[in-house]
BALOGU-947279 format. One line per 3 residues: their letters; for each residue x, y, z of N, C-alpha, C, CB. Coordinates in steps of 0.2 Angstrom, whole numbers, m for minus. Glycine has a CB too. Example, Ala and Ser with C-alpha at 12.3 -4.5 7.8 and 13.67 -1.06 7.14 Angstrom:
2
as	66:m28:39:62:m22:39:66:m16:39:57:m22:45 | 64:m11:35:68:m5:36:64:0:39:70:m3:29
// end
This chain:
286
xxx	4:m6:0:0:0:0:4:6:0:m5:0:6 | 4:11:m7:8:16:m4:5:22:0:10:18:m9 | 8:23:4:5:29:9:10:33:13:0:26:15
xxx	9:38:18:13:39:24:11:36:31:14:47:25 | 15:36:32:10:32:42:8:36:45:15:28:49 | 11:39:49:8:43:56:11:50:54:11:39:64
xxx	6:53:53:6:59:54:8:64:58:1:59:54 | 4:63:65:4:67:72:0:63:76:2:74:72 | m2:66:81:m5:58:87:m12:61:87:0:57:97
xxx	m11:66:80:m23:66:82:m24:62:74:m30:78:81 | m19:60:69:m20:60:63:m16:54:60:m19:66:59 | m19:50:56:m16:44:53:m17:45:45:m21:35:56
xxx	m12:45:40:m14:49:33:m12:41:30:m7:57:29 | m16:39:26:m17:33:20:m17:36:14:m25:28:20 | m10:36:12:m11:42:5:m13:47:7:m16:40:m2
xxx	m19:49:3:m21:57:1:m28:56:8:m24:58:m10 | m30:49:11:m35:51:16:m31:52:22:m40:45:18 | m34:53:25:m33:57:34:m38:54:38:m36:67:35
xxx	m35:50:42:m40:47:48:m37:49:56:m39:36:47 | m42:52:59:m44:53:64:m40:47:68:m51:53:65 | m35:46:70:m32:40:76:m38:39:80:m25:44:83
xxx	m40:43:85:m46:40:89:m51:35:86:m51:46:92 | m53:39:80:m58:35:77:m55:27:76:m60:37:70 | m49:26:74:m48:17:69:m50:13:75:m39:13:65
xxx	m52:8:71:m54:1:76:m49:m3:80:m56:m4:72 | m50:m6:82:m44:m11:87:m45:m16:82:m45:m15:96 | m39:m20:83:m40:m28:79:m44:m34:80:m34:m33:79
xxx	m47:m34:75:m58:m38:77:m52:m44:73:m69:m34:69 | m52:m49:74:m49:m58:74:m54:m60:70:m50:m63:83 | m62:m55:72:m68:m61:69:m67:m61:61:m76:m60:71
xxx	m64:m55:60:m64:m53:53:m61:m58:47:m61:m46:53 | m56:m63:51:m51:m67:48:m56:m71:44:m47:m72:52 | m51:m71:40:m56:m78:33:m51:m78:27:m67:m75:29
xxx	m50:m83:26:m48:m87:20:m53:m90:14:m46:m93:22 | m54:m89:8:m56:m93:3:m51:m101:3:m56:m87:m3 | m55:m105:m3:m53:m111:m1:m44:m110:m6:m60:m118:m2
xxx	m44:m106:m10:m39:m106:m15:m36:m102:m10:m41:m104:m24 | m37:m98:m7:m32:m94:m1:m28:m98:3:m37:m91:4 | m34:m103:5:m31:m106:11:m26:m110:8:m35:m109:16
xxx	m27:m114:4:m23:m121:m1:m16:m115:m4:m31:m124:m12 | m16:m109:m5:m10:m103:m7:m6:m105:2:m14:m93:m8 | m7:m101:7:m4:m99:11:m3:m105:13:m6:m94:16
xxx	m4:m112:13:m2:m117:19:2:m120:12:m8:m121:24 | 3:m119:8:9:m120:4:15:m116:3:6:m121:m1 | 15:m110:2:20:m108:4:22:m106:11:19:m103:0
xxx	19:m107:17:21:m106:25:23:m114:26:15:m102:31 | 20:m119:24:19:m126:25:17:m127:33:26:m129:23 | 12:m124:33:7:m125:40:1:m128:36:5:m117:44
xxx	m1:m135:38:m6:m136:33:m12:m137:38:m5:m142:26 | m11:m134:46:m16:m136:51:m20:m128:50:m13:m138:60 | m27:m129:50:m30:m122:48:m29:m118:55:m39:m122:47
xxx	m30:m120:61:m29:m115:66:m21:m113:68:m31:m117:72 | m17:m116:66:m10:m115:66:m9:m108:61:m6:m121:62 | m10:m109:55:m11:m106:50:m15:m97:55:m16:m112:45
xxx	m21:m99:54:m23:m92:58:m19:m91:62:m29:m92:63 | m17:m93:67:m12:m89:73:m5:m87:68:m9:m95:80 | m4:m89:65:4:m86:62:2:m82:58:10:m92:59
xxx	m5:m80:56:m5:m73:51:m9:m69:56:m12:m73:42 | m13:m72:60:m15:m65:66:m7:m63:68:m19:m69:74 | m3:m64:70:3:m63:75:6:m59:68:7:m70:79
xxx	7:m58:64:11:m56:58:4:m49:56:11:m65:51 | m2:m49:56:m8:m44:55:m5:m40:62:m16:m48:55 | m4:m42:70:m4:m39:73:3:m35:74:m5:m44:77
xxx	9:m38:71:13:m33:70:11:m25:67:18:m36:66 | 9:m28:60:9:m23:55:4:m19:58:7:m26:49 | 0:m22:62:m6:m14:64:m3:m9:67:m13:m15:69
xxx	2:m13:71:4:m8:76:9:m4:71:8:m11:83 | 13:m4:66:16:m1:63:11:6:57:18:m7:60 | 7:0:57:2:7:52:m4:4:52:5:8:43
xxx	m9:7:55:m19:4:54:m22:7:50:m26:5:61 | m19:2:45:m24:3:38:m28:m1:38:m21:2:32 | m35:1:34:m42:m3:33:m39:m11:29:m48:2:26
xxx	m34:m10:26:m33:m18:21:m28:m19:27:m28:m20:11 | m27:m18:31:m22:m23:37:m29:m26:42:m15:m16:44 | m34:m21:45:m38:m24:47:m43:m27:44:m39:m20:50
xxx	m47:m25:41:m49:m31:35:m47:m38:31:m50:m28:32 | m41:m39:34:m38:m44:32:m38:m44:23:m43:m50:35 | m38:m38:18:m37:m39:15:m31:m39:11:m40:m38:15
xxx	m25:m37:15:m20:m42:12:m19:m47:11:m16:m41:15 | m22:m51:13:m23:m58:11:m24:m59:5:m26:m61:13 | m31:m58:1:m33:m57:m4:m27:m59:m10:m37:m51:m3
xxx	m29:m65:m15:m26:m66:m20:m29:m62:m26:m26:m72:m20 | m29:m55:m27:m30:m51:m31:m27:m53:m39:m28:m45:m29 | m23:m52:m40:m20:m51:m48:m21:m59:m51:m9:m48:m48
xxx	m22:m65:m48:m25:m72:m50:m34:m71:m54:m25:m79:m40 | m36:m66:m50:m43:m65:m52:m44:m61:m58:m48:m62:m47 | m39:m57:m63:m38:m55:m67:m39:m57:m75:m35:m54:m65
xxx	m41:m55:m78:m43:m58:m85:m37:m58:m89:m48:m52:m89 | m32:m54:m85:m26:m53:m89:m19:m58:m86:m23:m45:m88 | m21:m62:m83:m18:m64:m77:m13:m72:m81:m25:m67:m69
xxx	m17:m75:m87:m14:m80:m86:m7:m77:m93:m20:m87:m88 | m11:m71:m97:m6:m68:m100:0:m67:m97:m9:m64:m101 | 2:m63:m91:5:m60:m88:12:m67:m87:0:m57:m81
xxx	9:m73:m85:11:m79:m83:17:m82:m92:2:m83:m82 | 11:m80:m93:15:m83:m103:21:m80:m104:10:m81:m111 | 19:m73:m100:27:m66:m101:31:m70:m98:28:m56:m95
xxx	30:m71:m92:34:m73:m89:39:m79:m92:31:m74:m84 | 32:m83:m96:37:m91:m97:40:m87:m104:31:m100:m99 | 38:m85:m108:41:m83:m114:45:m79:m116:38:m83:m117
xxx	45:m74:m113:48:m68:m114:56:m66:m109:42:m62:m113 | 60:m67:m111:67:m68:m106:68:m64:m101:73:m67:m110 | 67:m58:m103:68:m53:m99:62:m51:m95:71:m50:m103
xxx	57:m52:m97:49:m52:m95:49:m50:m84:44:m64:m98 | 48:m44:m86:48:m41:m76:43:m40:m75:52:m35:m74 | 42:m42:m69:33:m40:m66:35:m35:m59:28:m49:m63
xxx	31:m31:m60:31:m26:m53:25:m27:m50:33:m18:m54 | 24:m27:m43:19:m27:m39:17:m21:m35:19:m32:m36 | 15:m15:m37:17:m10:m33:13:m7:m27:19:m7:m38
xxx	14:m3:m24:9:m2:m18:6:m10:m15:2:2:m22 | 12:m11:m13:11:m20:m14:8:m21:m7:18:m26:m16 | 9:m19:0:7:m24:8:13:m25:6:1:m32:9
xxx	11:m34:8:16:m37:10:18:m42:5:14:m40:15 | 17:m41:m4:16:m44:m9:16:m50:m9:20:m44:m12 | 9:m51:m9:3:m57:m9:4:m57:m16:m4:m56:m6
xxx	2:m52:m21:3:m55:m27:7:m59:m31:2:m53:m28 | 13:m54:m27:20:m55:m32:23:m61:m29:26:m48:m31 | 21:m65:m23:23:m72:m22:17:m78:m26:22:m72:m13
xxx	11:m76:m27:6:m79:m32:10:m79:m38:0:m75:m33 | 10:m74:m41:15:m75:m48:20:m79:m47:19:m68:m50 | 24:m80:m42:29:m84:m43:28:m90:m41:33:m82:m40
xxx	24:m91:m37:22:m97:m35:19:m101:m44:16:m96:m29 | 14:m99:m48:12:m100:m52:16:m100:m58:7:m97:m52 | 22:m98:m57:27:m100:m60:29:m91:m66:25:m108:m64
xxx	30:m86:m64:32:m80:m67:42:m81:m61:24:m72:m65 | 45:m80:m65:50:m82:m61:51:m78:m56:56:m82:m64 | 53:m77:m48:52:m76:m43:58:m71:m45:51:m81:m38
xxx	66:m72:m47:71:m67:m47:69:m61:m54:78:m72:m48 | 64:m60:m56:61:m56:m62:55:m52:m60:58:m60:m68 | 55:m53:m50:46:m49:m47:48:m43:m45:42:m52:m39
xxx	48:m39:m45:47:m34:m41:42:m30:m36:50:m31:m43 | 42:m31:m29:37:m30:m26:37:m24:m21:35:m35:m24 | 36:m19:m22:34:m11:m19:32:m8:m15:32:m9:m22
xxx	33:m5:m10:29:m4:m6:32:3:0:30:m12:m3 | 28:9:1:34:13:5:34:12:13:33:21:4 | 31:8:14:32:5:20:36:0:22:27:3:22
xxx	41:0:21:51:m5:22:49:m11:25:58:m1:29 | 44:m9:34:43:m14:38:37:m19:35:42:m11:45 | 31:m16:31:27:m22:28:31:m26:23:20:m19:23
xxx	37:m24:20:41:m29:16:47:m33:20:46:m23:9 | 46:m32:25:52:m35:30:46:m41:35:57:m28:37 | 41:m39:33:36:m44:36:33:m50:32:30:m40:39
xxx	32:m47:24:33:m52:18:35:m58:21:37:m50:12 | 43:m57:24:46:m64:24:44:m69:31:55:m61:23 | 42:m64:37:39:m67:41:32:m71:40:39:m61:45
xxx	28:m67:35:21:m71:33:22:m77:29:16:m67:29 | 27:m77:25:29:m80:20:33:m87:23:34:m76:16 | 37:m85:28:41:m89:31:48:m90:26:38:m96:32
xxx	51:m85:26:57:m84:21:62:m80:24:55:m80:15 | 67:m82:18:71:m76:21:76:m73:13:77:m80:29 | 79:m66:14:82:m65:6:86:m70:0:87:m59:6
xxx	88:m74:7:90:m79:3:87:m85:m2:93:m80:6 | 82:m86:4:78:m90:2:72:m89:m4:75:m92:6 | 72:m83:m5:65:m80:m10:70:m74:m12:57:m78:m5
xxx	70:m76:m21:74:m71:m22:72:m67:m26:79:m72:m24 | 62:m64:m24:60:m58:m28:65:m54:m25:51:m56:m29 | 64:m46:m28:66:m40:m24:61:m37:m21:69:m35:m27
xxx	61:m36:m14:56:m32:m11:60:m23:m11:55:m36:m1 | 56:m17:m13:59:m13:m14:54:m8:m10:60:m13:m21 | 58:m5:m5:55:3:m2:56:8:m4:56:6:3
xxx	51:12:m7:50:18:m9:45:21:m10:52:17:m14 | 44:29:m12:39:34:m13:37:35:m20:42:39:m10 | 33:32:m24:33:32:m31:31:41:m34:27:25:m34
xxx	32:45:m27:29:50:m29:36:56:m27:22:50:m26 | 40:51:m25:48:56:m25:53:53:m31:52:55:m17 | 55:59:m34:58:57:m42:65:53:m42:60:64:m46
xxx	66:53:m34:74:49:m35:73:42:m33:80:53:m30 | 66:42:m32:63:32:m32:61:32:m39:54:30:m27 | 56:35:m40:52:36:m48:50:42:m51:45:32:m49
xxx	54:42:m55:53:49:m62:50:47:m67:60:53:m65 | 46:52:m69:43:54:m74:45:52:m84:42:60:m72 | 48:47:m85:50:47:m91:45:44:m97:57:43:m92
xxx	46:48:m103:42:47:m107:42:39:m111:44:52:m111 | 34:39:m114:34:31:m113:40:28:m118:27:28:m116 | 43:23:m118:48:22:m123:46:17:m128:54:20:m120
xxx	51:19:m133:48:16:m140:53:11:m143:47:23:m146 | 59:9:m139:63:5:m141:62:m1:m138:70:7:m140 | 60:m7:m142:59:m14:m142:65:m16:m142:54:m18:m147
xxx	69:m17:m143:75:m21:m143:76:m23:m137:81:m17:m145 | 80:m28:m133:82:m35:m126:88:m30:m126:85:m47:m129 | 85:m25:m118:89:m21:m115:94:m27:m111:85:m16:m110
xxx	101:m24:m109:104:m29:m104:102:m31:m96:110:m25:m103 | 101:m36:m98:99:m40:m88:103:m34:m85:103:m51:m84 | 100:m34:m78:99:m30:m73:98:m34:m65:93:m26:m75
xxx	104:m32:m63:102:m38:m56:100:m32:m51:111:m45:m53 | 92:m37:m51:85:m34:m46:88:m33:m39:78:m39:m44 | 92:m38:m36:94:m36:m28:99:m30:m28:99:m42:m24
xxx	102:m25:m34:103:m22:m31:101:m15:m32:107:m23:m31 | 96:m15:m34:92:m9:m36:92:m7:m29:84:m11:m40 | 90:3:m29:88:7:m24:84:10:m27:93:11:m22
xxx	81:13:m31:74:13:m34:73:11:m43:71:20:m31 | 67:12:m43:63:11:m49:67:12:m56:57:16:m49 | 71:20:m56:72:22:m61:77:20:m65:73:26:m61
xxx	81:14:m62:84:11:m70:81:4:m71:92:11:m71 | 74:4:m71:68:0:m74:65:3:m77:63:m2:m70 | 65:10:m80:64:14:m85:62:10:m93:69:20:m84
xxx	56:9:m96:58:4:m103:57:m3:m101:66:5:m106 | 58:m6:m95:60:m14:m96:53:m16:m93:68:m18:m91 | 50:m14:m89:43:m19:m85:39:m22:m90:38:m15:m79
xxx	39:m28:m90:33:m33:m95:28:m31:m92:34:m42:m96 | 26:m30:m85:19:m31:m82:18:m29:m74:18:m39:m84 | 13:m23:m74:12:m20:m67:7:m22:m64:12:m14:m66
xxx	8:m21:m58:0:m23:m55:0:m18:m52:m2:m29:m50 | m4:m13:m51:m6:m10:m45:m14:m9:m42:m4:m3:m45 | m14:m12:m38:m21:m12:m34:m24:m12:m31:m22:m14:m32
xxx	m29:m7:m32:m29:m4:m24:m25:3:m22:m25:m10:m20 | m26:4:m27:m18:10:m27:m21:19:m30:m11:7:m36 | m22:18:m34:m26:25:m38:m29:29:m35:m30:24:m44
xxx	m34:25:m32:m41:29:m30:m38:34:m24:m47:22:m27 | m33:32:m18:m31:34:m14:m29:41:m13:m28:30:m12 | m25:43:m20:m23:49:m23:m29:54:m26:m18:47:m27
xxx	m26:60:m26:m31:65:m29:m30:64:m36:m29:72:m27 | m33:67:m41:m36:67:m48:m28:70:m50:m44:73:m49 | m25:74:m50:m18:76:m51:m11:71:m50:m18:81:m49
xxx	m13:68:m45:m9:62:m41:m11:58:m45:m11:59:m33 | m16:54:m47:m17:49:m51:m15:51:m58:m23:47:m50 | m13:56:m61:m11:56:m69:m3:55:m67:m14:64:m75
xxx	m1:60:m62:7:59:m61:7:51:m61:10:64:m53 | 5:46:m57:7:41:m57:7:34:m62:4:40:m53 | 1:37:m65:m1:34:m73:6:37:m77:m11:37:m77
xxx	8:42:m76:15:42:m81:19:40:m80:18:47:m81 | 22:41:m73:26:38:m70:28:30:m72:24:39:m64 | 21:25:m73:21:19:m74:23:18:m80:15:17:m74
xxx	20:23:m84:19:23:m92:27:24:m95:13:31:m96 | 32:24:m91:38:25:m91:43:19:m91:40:29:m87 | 38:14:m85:42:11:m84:40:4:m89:42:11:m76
xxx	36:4:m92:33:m1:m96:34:m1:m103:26:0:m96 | 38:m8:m103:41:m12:m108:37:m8:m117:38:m22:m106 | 41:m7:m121:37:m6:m127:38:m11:m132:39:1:m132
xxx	39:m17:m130:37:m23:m133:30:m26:m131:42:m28:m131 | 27:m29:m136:21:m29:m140:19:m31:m134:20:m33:m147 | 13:m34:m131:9:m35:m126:10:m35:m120:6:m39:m126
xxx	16:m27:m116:15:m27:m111:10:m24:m107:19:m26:m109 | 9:m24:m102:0:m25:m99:2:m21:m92:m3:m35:m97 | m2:m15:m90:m5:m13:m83:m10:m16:m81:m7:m6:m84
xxx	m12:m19:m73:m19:m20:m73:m19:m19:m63:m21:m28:m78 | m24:m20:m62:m26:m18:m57:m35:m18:m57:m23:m12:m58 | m34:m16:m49:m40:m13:m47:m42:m7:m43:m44:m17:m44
xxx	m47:m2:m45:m49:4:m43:m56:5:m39:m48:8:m48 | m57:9:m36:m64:10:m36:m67:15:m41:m65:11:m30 | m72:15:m43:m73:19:m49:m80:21:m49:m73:14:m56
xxx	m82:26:m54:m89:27:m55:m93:24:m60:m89:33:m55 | m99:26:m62:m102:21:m70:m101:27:m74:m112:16:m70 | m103:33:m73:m107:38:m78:m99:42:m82:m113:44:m72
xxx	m97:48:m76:m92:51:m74:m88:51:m71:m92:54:m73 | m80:56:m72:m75:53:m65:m79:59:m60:m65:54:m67 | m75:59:m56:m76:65:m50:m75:63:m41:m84:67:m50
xxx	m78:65:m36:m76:60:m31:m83:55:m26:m72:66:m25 | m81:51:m24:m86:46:m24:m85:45:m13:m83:37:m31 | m91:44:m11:m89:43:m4:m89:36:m1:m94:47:2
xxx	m84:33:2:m80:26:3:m81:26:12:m70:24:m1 | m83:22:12:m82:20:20:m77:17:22:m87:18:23 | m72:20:27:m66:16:26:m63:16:32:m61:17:21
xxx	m64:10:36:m63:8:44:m68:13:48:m56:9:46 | m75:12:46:m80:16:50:m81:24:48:m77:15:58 | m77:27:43:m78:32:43:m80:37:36:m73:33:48
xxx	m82:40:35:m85:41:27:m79:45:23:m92:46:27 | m76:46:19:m70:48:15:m71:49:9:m64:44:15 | m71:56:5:m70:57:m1:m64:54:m5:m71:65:0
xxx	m65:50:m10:m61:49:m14:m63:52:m21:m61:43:m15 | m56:51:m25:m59:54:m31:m58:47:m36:m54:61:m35 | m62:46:m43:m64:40:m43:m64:42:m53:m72:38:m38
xxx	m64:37:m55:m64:37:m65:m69:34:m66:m58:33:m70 | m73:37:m71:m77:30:m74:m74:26:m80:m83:31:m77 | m77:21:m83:m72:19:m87:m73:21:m95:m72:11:m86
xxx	m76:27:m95:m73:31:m100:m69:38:m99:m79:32:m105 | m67:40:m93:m62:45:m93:m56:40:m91:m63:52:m87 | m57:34:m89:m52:30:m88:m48:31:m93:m53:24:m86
xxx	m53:27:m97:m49:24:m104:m45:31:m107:m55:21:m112 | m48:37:m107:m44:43:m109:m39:45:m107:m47:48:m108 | m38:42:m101:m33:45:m97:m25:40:m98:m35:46:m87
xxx	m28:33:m100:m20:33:m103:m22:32:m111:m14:25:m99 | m24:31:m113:m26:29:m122:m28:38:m124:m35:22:m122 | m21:43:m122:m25:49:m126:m19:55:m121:m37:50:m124
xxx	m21:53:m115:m16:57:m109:m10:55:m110:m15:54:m101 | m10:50:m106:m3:47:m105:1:42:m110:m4:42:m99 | m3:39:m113:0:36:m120:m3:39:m125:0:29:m120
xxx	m1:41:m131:m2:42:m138:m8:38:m141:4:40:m141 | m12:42:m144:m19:41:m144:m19:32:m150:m24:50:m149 | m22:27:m148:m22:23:m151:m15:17:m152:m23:27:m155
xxx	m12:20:m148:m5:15:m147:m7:10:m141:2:21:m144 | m10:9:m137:m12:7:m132:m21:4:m132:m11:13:m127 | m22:m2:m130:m30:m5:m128:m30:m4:m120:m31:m13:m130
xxx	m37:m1:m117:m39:m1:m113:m45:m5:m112:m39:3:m112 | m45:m11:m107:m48:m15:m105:m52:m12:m98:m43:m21:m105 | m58:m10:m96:m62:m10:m89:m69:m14:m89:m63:m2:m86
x	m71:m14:m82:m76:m19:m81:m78:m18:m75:m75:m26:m80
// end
């Protein structure tokens, strides 16, 4: 999730919302739940295959992270959630991976890259992930939920601000297809010399959290870092409107919050016209 944490001690800032400290919830336990492809995920990769075991080592792993930062997807348990598998684009993404050598996947605004361990698990190579996040300690807990360690799992977990230029800058989309030189992920310090190479982003969960000006800076940002060989792919999920863009009210850990929100015809405009060259690009929403 990209965000700032703690504010001051009357305010908690998620991105661009502002939560009232007093107001967030304490950690509700009852809220835990697994789907069955969820559960069959985590007790393979933690190899806890008792269900209550299993609960206690993601409660105690949820319990850290709240105290670090109480966010609605920490309490809600929706880090868990296997997002980018439920995707239309998903098995595509997969084929990058098997076919395309150089083929990089970023997971950005990631938690604790749930996704970017799905990808790998499903076989997108795990030393070709990159998973993102400006919270350091949710990427240092990855390996706690995961049961890992850097050695043992060699995606790159990467801290950063995607909205400070010396993590990620703004470059124009690129137009050279040509098999740039490998790049060894463990020693990256941020994004920008991924500039041109990413086969395939996820962000999830991500857009909505920012203001209407935030969200085109970031659709560039992206638009920079994305491969110009033939089917690489943005995808995600937002919250949106049907009609028009504008701002929409979300309730989020008890409390009501203006977001700003696209429909999926200013969407499509904003990278098929904005951000990428009118017609160079397909936009897919649902």
């Amino acid at each position: 999730m990209e965000a700032a944490a703690m504010d001051d001690d009357s305010t908690t800032l998620l991105a661009d919302v502002t939560f009232q400290t007093a107001s967030i919830p304490t950690v509700d336990t009852s809220l835990y739940g697994l789907s069955f492809e969820e559960a069959a995920f985590f007790k393979a990769q933690t190899g806890i295959d008792n269900d209550e075991d299993l609960k206690r080592h993601i409660l105690e792993v949820q319990a850290k992270a709240y105290k670090i930062a109480p966010y609605p997807c920490i309490h809600g348990f929706v880090f868990l959630r296997l997002n980018i598998s439920g995707y239309p684009v998903y098995e595509h993404i997969l084929k990058l991976g098997r076919e395309r050598p150089d083929a990089m996947l970023l997971d950005l605004g990631c938690c604790f890259g749930v996704d970017a361990r799905k990808a790998a698990a499903d076989g997108f190579p795990a030393k070709n992930i990159i998973a993102s996040d400006i919270i350091n300690e949710f990427l240092e807990l990855s390996h706690e939920l995961f049961r890992t360690t850097p050695t043992s799992y060699p995606g790159c977990l990467l801290p950063g601000d995607v909205f400070d230029p010396e993590f990620l800058s703004i470059a124009a989309p690129p137009n050279d297809v040509s098999t740039a030189p490998a790049i060894d992920l463990s020693s990256l310090k941020s994004l920008n010399p991924l500039h041109g190479r990413i086969s395939a982003i996820n962000a999830t969960r991500l857009f909505h959290l920012f203001t209407e000006d935030k969200q085109v800076h970031l659709a560039k940002a992206l638009a920079g870092l994305l491969s110009a060989q033939p089917s690489s792919v943005i995808c995600g999920y937002q919250v949106g409107l049907t009609l028009e863009k504008g701002m929409v009210t979300a309730n989020i850990s008890g409390s009501e919050h203006q977001l700003f929100a696209h429909s999926p015809k200013t969407w499509t405009f904003l990278w098929d016209g904005e951000v990428f060259e009118k017609g160079s690009v397909k936009v897919e929403t649902s």
